[in-house]
PDB file as gemmi writes it, atoms N, CA and C in Angstrom:
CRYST1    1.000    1.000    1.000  90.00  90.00  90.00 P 1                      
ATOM      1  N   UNK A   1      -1.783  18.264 -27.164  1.00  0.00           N  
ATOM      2  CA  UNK A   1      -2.097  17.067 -26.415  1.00  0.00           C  
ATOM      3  C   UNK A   1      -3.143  17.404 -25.359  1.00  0.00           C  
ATOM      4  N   UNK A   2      -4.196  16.245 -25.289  1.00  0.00           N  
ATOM      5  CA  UNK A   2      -5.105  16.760 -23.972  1.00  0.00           C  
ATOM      6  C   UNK A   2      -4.722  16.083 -22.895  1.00  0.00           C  
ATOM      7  N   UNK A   3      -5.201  16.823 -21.334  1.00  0.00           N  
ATOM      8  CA  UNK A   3      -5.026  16.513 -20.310  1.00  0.00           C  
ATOM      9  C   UNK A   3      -6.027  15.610 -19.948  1.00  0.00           C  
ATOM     10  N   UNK A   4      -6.124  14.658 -19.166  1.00  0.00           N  
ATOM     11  CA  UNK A   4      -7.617  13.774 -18.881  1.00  0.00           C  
ATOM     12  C   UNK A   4      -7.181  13.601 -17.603  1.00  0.00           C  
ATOM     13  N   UNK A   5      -8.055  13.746 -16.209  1.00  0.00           N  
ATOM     14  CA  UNK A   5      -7.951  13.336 -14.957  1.00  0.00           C  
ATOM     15  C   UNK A   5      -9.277  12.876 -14.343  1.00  0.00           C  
ATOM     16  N   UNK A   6      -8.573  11.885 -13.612  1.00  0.00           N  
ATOM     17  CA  UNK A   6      -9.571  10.968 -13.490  1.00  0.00           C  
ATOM     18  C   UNK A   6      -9.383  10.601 -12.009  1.00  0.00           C  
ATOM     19  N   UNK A   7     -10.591  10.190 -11.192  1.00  0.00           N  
ATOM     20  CA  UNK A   7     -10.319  10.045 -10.304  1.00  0.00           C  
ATOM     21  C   UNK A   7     -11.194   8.769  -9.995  1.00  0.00           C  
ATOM     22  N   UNK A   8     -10.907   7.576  -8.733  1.00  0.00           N  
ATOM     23  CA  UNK A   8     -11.360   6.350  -8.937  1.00  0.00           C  
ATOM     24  C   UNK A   8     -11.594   6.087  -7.438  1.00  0.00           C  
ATOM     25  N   UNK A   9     -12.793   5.856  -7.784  1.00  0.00           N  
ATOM     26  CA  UNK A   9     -13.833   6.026  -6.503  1.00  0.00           C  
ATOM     27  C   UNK A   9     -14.949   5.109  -6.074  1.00  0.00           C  
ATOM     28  N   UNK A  10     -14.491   4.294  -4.610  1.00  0.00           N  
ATOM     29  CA  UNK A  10     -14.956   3.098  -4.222  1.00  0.00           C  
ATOM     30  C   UNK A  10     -15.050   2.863  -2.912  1.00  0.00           C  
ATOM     31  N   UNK A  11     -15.305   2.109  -2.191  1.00  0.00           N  
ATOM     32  CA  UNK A  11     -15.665   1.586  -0.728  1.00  0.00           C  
ATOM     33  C   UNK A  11     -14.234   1.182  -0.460  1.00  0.00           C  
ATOM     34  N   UNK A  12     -13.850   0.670   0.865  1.00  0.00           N  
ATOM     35  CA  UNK A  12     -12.802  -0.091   1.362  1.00  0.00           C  
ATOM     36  C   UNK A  12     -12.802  -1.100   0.459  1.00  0.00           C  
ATOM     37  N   UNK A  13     -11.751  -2.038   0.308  1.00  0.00           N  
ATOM     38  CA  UNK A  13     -11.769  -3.393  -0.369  1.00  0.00           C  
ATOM     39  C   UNK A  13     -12.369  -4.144  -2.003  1.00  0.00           C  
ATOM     40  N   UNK A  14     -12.463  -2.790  -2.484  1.00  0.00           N  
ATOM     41  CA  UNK A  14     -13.779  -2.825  -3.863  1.00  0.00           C  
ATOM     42  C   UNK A  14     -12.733  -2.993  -4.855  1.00  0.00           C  
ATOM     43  N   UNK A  15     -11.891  -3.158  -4.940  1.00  0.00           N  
ATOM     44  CA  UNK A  15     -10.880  -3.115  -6.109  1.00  0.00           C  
ATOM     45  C   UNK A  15     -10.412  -2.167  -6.685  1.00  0.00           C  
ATOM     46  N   UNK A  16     -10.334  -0.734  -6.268  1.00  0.00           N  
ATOM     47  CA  UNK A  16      -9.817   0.164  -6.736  1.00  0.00           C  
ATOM     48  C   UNK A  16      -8.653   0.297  -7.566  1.00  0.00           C  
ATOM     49  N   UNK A  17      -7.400  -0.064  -6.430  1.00  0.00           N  
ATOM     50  CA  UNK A  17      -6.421  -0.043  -6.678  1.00  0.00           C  
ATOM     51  C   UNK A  17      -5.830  -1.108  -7.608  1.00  0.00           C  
ATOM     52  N   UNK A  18      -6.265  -2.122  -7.802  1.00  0.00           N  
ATOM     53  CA  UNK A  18      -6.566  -3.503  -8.742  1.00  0.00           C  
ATOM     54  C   UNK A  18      -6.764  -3.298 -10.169  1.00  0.00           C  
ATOM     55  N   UNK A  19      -7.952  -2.829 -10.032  1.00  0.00           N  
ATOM     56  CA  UNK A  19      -8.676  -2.380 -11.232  1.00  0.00           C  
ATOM     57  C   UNK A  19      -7.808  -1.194 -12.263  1.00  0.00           C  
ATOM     58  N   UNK A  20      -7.215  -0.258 -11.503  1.00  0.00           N  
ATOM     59  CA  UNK A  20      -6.243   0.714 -12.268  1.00  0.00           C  
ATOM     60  C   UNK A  20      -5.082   0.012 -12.464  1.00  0.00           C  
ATOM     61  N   UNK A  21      -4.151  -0.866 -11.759  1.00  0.00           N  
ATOM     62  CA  UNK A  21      -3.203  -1.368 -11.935  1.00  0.00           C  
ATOM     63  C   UNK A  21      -3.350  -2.041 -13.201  1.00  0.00           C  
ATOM     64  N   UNK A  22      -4.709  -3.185 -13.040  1.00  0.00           N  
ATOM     65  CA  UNK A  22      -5.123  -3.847 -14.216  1.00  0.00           C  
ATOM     66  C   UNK A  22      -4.882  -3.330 -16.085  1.00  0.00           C  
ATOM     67  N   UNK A  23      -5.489  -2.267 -15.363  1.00  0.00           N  
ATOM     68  CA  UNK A  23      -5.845  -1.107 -17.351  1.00  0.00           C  
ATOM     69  C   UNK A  23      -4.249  -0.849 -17.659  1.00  0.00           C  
ATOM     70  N   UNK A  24      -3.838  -0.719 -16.526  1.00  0.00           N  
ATOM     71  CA  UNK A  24      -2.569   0.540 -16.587  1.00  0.00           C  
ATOM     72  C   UNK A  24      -1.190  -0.624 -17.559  1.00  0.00           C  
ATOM     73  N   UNK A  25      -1.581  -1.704 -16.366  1.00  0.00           N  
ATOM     74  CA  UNK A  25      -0.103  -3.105 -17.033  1.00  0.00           C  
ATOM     75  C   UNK A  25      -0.903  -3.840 -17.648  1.00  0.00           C  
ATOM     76  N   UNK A  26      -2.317  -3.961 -18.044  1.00  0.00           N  
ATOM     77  CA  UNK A  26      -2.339  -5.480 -18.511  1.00  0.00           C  
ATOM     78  C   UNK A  26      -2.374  -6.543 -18.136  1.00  0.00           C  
ATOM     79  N   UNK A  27      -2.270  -6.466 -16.492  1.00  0.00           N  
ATOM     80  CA  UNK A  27      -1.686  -7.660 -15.705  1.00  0.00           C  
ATOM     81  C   UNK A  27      -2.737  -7.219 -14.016  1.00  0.00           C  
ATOM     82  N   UNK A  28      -3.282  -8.952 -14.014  1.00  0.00           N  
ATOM     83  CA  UNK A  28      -4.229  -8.513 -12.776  1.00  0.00           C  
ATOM     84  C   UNK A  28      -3.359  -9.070 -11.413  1.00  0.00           C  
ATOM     85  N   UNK A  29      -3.910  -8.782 -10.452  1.00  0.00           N  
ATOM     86  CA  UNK A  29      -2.818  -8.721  -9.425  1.00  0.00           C  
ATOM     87  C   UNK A  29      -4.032  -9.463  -8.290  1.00  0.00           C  
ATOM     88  N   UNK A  30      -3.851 -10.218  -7.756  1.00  0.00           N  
ATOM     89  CA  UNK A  30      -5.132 -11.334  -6.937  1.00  0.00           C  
ATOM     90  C   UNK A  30      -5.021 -10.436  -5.815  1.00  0.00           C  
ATOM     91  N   UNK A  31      -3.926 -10.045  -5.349  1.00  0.00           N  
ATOM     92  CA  UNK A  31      -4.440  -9.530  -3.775  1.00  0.00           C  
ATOM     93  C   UNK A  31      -3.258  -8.028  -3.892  1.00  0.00           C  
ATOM     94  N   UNK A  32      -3.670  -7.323  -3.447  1.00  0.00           N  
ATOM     95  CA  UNK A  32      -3.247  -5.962  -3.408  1.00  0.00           C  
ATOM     96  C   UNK A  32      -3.590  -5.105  -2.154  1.00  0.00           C  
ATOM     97  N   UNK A  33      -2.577  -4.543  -1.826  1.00  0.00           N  
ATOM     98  CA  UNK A  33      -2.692  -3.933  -0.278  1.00  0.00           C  
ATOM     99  C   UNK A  33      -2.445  -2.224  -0.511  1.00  0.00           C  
ATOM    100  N   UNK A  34      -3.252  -1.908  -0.687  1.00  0.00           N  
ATOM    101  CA  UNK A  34      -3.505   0.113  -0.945  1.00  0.00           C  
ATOM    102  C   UNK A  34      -3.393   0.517   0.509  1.00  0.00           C  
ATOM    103  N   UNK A  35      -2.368   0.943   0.857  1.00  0.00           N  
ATOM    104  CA  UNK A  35      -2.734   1.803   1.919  1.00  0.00           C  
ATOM    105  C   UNK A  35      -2.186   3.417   1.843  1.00  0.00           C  
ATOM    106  N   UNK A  36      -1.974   3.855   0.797  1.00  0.00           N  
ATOM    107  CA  UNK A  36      -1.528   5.297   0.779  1.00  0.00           C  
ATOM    108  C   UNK A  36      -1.865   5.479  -0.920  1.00  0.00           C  
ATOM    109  N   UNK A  37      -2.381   6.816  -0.568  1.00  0.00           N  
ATOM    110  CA  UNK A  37      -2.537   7.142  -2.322  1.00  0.00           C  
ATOM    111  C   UNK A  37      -1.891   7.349  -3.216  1.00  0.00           C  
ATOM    112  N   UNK A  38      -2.176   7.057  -4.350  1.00  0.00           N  
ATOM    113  CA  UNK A  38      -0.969   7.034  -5.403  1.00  0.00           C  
ATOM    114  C   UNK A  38      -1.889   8.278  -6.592  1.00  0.00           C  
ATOM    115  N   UNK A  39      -0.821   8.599  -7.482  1.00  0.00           N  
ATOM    116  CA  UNK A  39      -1.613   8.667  -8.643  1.00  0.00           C  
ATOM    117  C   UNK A  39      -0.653   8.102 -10.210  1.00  0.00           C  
ATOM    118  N   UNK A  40      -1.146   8.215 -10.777  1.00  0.00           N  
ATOM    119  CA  UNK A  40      -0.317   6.706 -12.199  1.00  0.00           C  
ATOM    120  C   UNK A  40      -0.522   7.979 -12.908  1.00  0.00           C  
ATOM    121  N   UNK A  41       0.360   8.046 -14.119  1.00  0.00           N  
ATOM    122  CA  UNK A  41       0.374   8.550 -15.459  1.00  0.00           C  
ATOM    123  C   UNK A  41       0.468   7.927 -16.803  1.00  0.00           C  
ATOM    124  N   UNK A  42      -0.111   8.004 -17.856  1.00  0.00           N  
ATOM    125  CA  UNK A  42      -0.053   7.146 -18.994  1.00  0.00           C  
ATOM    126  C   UNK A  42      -0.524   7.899 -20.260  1.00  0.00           C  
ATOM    127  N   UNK A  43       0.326   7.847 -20.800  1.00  0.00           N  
ATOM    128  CA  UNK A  43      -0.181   8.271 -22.582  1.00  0.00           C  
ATOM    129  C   UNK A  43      -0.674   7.609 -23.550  1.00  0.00           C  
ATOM    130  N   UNK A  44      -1.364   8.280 -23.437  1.00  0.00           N  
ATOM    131  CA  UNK A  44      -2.891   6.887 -25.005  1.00  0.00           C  
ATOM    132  C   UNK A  44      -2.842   7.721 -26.100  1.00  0.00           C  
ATOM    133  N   UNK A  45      -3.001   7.224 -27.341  1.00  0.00           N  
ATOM    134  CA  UNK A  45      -3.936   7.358 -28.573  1.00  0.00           C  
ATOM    135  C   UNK A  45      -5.298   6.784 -28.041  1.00  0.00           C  
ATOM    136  N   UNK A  46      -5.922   7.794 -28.495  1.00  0.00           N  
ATOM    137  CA  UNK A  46      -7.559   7.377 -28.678  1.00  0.00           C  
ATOM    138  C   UNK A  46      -7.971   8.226 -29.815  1.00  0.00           C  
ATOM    139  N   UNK A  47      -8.704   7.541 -30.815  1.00  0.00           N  
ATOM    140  CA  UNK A  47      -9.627   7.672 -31.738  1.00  0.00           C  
ATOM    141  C   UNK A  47      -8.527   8.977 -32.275  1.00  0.00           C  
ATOM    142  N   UNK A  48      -7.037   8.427 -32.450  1.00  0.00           N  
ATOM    143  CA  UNK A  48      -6.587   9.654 -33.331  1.00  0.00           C  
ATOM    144  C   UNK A  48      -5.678  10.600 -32.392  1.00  0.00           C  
ATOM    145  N   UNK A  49      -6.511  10.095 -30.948  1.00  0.00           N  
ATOM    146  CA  UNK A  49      -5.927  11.966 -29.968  1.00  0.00           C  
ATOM    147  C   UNK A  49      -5.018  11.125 -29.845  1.00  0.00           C  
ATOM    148  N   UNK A  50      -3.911  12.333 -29.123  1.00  0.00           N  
ATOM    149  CA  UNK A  50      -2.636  11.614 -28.214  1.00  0.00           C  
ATOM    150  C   UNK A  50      -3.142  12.208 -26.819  1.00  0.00           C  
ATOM    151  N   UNK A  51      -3.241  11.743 -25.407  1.00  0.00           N  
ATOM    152  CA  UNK A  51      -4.073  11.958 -24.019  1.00  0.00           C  
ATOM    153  C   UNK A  51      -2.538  11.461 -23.309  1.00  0.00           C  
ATOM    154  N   UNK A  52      -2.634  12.935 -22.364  1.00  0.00           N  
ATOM    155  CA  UNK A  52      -2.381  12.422 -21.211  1.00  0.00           C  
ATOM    156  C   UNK A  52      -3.042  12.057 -20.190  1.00  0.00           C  
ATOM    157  N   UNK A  53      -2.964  10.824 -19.207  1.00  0.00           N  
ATOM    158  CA  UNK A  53      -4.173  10.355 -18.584  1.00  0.00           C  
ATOM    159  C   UNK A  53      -3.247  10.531 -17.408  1.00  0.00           C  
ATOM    160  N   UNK A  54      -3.812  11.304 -16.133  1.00  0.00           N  
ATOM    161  CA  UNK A  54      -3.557  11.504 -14.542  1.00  0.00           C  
ATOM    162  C   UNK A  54      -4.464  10.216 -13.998  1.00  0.00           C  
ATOM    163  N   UNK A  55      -4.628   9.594 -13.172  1.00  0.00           N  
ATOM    164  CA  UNK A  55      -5.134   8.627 -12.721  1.00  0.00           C  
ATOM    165  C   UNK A  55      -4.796   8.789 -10.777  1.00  0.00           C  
ATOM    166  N   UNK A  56      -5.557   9.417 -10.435  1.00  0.00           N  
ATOM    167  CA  UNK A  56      -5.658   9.441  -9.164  1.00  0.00           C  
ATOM    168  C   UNK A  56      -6.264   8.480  -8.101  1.00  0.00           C  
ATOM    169  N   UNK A  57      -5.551   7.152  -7.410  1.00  0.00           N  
ATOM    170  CA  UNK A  57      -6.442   6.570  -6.259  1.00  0.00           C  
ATOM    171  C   UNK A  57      -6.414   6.823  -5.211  1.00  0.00           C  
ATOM    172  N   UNK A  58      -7.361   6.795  -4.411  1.00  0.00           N  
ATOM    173  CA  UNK A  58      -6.809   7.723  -2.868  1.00  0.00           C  
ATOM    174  C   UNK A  58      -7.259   6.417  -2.042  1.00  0.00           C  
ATOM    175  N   UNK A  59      -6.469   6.472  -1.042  1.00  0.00           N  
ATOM    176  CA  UNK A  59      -6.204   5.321   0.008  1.00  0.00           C  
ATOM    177  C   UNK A  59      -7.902   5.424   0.523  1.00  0.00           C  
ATOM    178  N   UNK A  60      -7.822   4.077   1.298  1.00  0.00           N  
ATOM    179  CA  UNK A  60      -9.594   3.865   1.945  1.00  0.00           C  
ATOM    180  C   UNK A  60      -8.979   4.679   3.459  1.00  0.00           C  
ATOM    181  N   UNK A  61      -9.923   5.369   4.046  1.00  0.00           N  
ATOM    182  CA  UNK A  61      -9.424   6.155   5.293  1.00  0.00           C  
ATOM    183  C   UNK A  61     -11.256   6.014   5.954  1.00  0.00           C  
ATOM    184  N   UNK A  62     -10.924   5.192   7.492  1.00  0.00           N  
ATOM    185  CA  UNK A  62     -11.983   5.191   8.314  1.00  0.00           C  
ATOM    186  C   UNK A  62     -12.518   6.260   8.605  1.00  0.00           C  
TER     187      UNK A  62                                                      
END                                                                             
């Protein structure tokens, strides 16, 4: 199995945390409040592979 890490990288307020939630459920979320970093895990088939996907968002920090 391969490892895939990814990291998701944006301004304050850009949809970061949205946007991964989005891919991750399927399901969009109108307003979302990130204030501490997370990271998500998920297992795909792609083109045959089996992937583990790390998904790292890191909080917006002034």
């Amino acid at each position: 199995m391969n490892d895939v890490k990814l990291a998701v990288l944006g301004g304050e307020g850009t949809g970061k945390s949205a946007l991964t939630v989005r891919f991750l459920t399927k399901r969009f979320i109108g307003e979302y409040a990130s204030n501490f970093e997370s990271i998500y895990k998920k297992h795909l088939c792609l083109e045959r592979k089996q992937l583990n996907l790390e998904i790292y968002d890191p909080c917006s920090q002034r």
